[in-house]
C-alpha positions as CSV (number, residue, x, y, z in Angstrom):
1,X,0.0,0.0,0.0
2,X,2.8,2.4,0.9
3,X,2.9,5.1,-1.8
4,X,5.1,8.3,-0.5
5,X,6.6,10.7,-3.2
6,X,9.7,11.3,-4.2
7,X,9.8,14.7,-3.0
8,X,11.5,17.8,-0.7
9,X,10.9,19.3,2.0
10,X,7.6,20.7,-0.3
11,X,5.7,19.7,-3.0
12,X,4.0,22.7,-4.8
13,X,0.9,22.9,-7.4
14,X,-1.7,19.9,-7.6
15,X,0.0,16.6,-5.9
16,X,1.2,14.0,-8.3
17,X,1.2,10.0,-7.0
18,X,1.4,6.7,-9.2
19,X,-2.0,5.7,-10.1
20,X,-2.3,2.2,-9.6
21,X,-5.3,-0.1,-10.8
22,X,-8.6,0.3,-9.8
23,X,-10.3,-1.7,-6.9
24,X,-13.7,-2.7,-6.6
25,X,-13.3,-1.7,-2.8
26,X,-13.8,1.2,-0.9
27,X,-13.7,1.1,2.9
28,X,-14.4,4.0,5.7
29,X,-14.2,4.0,9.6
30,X,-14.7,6.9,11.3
31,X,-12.0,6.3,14.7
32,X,-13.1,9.6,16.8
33,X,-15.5,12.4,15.7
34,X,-16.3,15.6,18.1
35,X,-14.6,18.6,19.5
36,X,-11.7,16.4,21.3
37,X,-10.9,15.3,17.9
38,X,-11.5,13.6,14.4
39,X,-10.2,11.1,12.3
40,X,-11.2,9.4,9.4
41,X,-10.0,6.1,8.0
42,X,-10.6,5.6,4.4
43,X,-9.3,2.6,2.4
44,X,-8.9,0.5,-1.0
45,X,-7.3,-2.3,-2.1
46,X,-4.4,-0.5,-2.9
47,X,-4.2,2.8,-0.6
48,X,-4.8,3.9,2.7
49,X,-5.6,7.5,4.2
50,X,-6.0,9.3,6.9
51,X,-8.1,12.3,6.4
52,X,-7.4,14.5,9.5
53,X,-5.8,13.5,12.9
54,X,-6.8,15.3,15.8
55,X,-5.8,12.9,18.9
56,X,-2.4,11.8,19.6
57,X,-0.6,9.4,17.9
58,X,-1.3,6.6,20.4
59,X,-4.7,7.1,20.4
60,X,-4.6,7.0,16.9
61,X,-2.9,4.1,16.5
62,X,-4.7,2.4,19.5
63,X,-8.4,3.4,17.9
64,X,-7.0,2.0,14.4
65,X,-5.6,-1.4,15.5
66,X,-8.9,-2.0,17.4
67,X,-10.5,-2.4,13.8
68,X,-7.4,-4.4,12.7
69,X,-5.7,-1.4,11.0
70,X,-2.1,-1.3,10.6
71,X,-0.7,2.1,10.7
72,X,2.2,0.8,8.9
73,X,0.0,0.8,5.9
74,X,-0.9,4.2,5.6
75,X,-0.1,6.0,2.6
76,X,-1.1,9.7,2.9
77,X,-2.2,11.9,6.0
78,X,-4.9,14.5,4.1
79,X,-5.2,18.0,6.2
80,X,-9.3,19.6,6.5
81,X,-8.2,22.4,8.3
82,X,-6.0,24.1,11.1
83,X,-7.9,23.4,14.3
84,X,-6.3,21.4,17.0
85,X,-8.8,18.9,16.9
86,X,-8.0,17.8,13.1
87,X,-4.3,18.5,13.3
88,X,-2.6,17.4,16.8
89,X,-1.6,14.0,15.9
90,X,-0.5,15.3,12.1
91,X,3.3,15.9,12.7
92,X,3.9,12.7,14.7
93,X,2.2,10.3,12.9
94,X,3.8,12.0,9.3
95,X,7.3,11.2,11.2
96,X,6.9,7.6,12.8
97,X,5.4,6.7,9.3
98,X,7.1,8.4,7.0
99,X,4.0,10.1,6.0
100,X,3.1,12.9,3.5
101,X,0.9,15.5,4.5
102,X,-1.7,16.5,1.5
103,X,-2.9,20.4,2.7
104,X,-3.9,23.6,0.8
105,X,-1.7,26.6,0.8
106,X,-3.8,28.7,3.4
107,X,-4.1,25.9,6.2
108,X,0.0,25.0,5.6
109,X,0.2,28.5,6.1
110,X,-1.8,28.5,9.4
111,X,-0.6,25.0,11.1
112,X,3.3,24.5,9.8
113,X,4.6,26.1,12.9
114,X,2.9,23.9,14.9
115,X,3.3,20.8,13.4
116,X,7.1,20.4,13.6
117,X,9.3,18.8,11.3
118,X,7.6,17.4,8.4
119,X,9.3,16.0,5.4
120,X,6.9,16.2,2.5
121,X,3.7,18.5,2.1
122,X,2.0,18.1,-0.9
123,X,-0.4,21.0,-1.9
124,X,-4.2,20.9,-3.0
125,X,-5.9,23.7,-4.0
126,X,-10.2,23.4,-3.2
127,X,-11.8,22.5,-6.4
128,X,-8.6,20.8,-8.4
129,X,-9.0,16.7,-8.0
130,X,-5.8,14.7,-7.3
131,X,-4.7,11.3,-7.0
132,X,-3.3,9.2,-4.6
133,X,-3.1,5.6,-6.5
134,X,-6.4,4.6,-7.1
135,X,-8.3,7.2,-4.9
136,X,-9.4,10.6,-6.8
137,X,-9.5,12.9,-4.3
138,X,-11.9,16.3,-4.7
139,X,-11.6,19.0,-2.0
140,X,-14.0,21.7,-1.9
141,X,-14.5,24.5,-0.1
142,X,-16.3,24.9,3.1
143,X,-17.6,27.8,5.0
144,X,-16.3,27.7,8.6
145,X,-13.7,29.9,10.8
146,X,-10.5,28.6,9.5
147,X,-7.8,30.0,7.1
148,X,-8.7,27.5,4.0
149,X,-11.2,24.8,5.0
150,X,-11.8,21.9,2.6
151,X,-14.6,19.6,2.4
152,X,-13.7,15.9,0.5
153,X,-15.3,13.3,-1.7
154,X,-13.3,10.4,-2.5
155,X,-14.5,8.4,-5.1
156,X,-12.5,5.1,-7.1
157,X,-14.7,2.3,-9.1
158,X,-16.5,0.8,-6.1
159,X,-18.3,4.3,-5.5
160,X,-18.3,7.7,-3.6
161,X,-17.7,8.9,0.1
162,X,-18.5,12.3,0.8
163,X,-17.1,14.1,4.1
164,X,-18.4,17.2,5.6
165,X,-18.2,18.4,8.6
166,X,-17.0,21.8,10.5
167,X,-19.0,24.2,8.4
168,X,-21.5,26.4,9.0
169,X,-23.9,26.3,6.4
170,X,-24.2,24.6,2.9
171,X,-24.1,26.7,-0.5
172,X,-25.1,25.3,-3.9
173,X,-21.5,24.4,-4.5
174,X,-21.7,22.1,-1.3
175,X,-24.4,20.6,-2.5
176,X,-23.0,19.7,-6.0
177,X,-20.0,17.7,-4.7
178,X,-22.5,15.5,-2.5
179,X,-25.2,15.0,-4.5
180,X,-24.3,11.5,-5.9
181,X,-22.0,10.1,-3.0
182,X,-22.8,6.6,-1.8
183,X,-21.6,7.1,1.2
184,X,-21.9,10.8,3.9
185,X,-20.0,11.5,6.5
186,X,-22.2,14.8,7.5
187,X,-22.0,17.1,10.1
188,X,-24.7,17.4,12.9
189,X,-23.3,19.4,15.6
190,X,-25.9,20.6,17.5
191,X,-29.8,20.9,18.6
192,X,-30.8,24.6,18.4
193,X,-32.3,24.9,21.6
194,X,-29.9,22.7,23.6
195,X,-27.5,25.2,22.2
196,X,-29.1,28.5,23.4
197,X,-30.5,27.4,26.6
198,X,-26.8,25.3,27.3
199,X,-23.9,26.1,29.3
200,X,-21.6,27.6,26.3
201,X,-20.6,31.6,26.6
202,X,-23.1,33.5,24.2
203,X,-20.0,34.8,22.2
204,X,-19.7,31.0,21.3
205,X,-23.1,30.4,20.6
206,X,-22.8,32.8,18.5
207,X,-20.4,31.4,16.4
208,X,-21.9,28.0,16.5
209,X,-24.7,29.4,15.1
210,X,-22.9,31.1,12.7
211,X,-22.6,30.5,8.7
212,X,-18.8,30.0,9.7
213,X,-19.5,27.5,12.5
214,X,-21.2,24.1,12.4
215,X,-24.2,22.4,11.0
216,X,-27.0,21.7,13.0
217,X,-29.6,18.8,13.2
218,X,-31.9,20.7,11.0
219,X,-29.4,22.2,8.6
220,X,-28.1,18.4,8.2
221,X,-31.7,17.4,7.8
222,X,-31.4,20.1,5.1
223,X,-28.9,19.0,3.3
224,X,-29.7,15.7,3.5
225,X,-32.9,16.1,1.9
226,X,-31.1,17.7,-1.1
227,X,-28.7,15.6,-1.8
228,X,-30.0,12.2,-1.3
229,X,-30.5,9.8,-4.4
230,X,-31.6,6.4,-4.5
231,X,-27.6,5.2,-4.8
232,X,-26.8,6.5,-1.6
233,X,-26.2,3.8,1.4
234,X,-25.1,5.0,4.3
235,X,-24.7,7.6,6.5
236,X,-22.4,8.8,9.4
237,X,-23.7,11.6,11.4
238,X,-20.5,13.6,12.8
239,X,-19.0,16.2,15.3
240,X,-22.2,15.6,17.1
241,X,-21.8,17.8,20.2
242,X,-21.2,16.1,23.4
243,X,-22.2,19.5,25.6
244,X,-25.6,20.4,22.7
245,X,-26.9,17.6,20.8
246,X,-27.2,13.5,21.6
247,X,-26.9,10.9,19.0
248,X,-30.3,10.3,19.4
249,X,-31.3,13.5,18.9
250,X,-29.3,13.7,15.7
251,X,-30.1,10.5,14.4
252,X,-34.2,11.3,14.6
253,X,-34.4,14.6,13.4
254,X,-31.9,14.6,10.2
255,X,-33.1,10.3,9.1
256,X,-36.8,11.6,9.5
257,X,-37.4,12.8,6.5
258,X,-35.9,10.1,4.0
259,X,-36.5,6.9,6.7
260,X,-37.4,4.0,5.0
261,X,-36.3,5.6,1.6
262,X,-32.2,3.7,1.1
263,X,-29.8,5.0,3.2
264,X,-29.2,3.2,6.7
265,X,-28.1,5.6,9.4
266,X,-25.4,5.6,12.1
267,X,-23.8,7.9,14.4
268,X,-19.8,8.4,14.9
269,X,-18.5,9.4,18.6
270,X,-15.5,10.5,20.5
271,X,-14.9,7.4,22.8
272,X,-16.1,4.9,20.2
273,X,-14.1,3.8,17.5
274,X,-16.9,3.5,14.4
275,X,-17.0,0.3,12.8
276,X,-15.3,-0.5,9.1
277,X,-17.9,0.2,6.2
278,X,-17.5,-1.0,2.6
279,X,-19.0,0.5,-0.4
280,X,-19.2,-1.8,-3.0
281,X,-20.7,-1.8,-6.7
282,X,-24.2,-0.9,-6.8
283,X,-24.4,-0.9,-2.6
């Protein structure tokens, strides 16, 4: 599986990798999702990434080999954005693996200092596809309070994953880049009124709320509703708030609407690793 480039200490314009064949696999497992951090595991037969790592790497590691993932096999680390929770384990996982790190020019910008040592970046830029082997990677922008936030769908001859999360409200654009995924990792941070009547300052209410915060149930609902499709199979709710929303709460209000209608439901925590899910050809 390991596929690093040959490069520096920096890779500039769209990353170039080896495409290899195409597999009739795609596999996701969401290890941690929530403000103490994400990451998401997704697989083929002949790559392995990790989009985001926002724990240490022991936990990492730990939440990985309880599904029977070898770190080892990593291929790529892919970066969302510059928050803590999404980049803490970046710069020791890149070195004990050898890893590249796959991040636009804006969140490099924000994060290098804090990342330490790391011996290959390769840059994306939102809305320019790349490759690593037999994944084609698409990042597209989001709307939340970061330097350059990306969105992703990943997508090789078994199907289409679609991840986002931390963003505060979903344009046309959004929309577009989800509309035929088989697979959604999608954002349902909060319940409105657990939000306002909760615990949180009202400055950070305020930008929960906000078009540059996070989704909630409804908005997800929302979204849901526009881009579901008969093809679609699954989906992960994600960065459900453990302080404003419950699963339960997430799961009812955004699968209400197209219950019964394809996709089955599930929702990813911070304590519990999420189990393996493979998209296959025609579901």
């Amino acid at each position: 599986m390991k596929n690093t480039p040959d490069t520096g200490s920096s890779v500039h314009g769209p990353p170039v990798c080896h495409a290899g064949p195409e597999q009739e696999s795609l596999v996701i497992c969401v290890l941690a999702s929530g403000s103490k951090g994400n990451a998401i595991y997704v697989a083929s037969g002949d790559t392995a990434v990790l989009f985001d790592a926002g724990l240490s790497g022991i936990k990492i590691e730990r939440l990985m080999k309880q599904r029977g993932i070898s770190p080892d096999n990593l291929d790529a680390l892919v970066v969302s954005h510059e928050h803590s929770d999404h980049v803490s384990g970046i710069g020791v996982l890149a070195r004990r693996y050898r890893l590249p790190v796959y991040i636009n020019p804006g969140t490099q910008k924000a994060v290098s200092k804090y990342l330490g040592r790391i011996d290959a970046f390769c840059s994306f830029e939102c809305g320019t596809a790349f490759f690593i082997n037999d994944l084609a990677i698409h990042p597209f922008s989001v709307s939340h309070d970061a330097a350059e936030p990306a969105g992703f769908t990943i997508k090789n001859s078994a199907g289409k994953i679609g991840i986002a999360t931390d963003l505060g409200f979903a344009p046309a654009m959004v929309r577009q880049h989800l509309k035929d995924c088989n697979l959604l990792v999608l954002e349902a941070n909060h319940d409105i009124e657990m939000l306002e009547q909760g615990p949180y300052p009202w400055p950070t209410k305020q930008r929960v709320k906000s078009r540059t915060g996070h989704l909630s149930n409804e908005a997800a609902r929302d979204l849901l509703i526009q881009v579901h499709h008969e093809n679609l199979r699954h989906v992960i709710l994600a960065h459900i708030s453990e302080t404003n929303n419950t699963p339960e709460k997430a799961l009812s209000v955004v699968s209400g609407p197209v219950n019964g209608r394809g996709p089955s439901f599930s929702a990813a925590g911070q304590h519990v690793c999420g189990e393996l899910i493979r998209v296959t050809p025609g579901g």
